[in-house]
N, C-alpha and C positions, 0 to 999 in steps of 0.2 A: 563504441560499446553497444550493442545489442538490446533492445528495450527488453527490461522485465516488467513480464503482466502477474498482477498479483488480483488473486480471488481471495477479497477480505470476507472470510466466513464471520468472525467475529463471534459473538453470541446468536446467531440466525440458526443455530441448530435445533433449539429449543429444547434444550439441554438432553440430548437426545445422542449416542453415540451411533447409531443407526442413520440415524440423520445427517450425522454427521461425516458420516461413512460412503452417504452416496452424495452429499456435496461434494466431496472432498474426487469421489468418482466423476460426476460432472462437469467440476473444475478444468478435470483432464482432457474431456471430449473437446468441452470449449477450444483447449490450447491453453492454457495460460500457464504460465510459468510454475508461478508457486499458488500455497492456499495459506493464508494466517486466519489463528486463533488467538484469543483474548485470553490472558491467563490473570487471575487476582487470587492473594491469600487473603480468604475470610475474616482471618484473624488481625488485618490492619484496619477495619472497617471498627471506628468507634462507635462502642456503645450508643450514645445517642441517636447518632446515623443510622444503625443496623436497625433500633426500635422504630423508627416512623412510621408508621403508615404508609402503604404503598398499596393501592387500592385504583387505581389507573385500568386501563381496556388495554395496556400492554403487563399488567402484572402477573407475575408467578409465583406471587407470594405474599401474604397478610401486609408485613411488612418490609422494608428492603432488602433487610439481613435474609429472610426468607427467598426473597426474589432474586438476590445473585444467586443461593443455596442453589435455590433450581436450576440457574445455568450453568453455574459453574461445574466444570468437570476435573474429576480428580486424576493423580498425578498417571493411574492406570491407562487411563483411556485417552490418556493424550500421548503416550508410547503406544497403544492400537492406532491411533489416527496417525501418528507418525509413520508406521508401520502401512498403512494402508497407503499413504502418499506413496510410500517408496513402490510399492507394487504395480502403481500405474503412472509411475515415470515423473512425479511430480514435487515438485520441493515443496519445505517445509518448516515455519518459525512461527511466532506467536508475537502478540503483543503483550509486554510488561506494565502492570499499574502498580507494582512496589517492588521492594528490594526484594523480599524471599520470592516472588514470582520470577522477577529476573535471574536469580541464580538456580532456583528451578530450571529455565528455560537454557540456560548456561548448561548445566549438565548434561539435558537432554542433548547437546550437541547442534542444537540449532544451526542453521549458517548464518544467521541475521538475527536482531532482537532490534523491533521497534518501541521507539517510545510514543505514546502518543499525545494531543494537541492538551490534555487536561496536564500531562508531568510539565511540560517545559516551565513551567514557573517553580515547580518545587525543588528548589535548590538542594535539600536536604539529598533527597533522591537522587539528584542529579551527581552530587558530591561521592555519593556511594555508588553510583553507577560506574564514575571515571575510576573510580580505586576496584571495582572487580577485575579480580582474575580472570583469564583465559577469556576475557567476551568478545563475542565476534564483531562483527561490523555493525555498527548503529545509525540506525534509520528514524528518522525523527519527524514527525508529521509538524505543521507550525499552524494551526487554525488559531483562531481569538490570539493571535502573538500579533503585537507591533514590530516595526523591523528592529527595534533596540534590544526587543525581546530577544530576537530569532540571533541578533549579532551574539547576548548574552551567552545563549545556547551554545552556540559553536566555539564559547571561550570557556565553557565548562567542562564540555565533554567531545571526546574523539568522535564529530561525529562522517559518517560515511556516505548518507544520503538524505539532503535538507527536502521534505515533502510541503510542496504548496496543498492548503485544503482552506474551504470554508465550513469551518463548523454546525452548521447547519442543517437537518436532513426531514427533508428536501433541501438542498441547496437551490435559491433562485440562480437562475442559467449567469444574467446580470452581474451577480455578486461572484463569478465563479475567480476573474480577476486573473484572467491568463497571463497578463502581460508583468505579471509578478514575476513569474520564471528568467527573463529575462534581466529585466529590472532592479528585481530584488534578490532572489534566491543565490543566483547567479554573482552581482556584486558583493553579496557577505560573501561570500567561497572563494573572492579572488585575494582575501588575505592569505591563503596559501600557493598565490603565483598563479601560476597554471592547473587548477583544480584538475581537469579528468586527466592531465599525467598522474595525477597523485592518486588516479582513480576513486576521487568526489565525486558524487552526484547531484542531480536534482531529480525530482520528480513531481507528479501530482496525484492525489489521493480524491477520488471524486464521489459529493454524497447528493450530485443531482438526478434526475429525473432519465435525464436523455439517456439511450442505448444505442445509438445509431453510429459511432464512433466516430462522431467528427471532433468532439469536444477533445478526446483524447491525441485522434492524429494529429489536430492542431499544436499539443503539448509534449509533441515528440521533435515538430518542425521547429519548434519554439528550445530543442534541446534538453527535452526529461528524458532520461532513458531510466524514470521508475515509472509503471503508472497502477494505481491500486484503486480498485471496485468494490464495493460493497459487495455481497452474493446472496442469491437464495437461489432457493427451487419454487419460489410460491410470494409473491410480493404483499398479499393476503395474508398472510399467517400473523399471527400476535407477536409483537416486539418491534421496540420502539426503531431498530435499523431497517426494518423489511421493506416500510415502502419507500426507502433512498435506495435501494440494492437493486442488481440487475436482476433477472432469470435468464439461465441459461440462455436464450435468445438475444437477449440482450451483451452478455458475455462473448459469443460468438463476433456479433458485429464489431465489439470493440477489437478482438482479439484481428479480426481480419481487415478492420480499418488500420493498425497502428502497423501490422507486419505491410500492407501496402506503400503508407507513408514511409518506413522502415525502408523498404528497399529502392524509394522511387529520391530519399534525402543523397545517395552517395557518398561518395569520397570527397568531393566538393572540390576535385578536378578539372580545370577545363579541358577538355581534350576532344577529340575525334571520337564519336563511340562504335562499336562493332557494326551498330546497324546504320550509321551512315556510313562506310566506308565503301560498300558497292556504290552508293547516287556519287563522292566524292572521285571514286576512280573513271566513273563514265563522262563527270564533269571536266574532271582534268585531260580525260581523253578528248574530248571535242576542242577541247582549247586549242591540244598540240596540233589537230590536223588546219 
């Protein structure tokens, strides 16, 4: 299976469909696969919640009801960004934080709908997730989850692709806990036998620092064939994901570290390869005379 790179725009457009428009352009130069946005309906956000005070040096708004307001984008302009991915060749889903976001995101025809590390406990959600209609394959990020958690999860809902992350942004390099993929991700997925016949996934979602893409080839060799970035254009800009997210520069490296490890992992063949078979035929020649 083929690694998908995902350019996690998230909220980093700064509630801006302009912005959002030459991310989503950049995403593409990078390479990478897809680009995700964050979708929430205002309307699940309780009152209490909505009135606090939000007064923070990443705020865009008095209070928090105000501060999603401002990034949040409505249903218009997330068929324009859709519409713009298709134009330069590049896929296209979103992140769900409730039920009417998800079937928003359902209609729009997405290929994917992830959920992310805050749903995995909300059962409620989760119960209404496994009963929609038509939803495509589900991508489930597991940060702040124990493995009893993450087991839960996958006895809830059909899920498609279990994403290691640490919650955290910045992520310390230390806590990134590669050897989860392997250890963990990977043993919950073998209650269905042979996972990638069933085409299961793993992957890894990364909210650290580094851009030089070894953290990710590493988690390609280790068998993620998901791997998701944060993104911006500006690591400077106000909001609270910008300084975990790459720049462009930083997306490149990843994008051309994992297609290297990509092509140098194999068939996992032992064989002769093209390029030794001249040194083997000159070898064998000298033997017979």
């Amino acid at each position: 299976m083929s690694v998908k790179i995902v350019a996690e725009i998230g909220c980093n457009h700064l509630g801006s469909v302009a912005v959002a428009c030459t991310m989503i352009q950049e995403a593409a130069r990078c390479g990478c696969d897809y680009v995700k946005f964050q979708k929430r309906y205002l309307g699940a956000i309780p009152d209490d919640v909505g009135a606090r005070p939000y007064l923070g040096e990443n705020s865009f708004g008095a209070t928090y009801l105000k501060h999603r307001t401002a990034l949040e984008l409505d249903g218009m302009a997330w068929r324009d960004l859709q519409q713009a991915a298709k134009e330069v060749g590049i896929g296209f889903f979103g992140t769900a934080f409730d039920l009417p976001s998800a079937e928003f995101l359902v209609n729009l025809g997405v290929p994917y709908l992830k959920i992310g590390s805050g749903q995995v406990r909300d059962q409620v959600f989760l119960k209404d997730l496994d009963g929609l209609r038509d939803c495509p394959p589900i991508i489930a990020s597991t940060g702040m989850c124990t493995e009893g958690e993450v087991r839960n999860l996958i006895d809830s809902v059909n899920i498609h692709t279990l994403v290691h992350t640490t919650s955290s942004y910045p992520c310390p390099e230390n806590e990134i806990n590669l050897h989860w993929l392997t250890v963990g991700l990977a043993e919950c997925l073998k209650k269905f036998g042979d996972y990638t016949w069933l085409g299961k996934e793993i992957g890894l979602s990364g909210h650290y620092v580094a851009g030089n893409g070894a953290i990710e080839a590493a988690a390609v060799a280790l068998g993620a064939t998901y791997i998701e970035r944060h993104f911006t254009l500006d690591r400077t800009w106000k909001g609270t994901d910008q300084a975990a997210s790459l720049e462009p520069i930083g997306m490149m490296n990843v994008v051309k570290a994992v297609r290297q490890i990509e092509r140098a992992m194999g068939d996992g063949v032992k064989q002769v390869m093209p390029s030794e078979k001249p040194l083997l035929a000159k070898l064998q020649g000298k033997e017979n005379k």
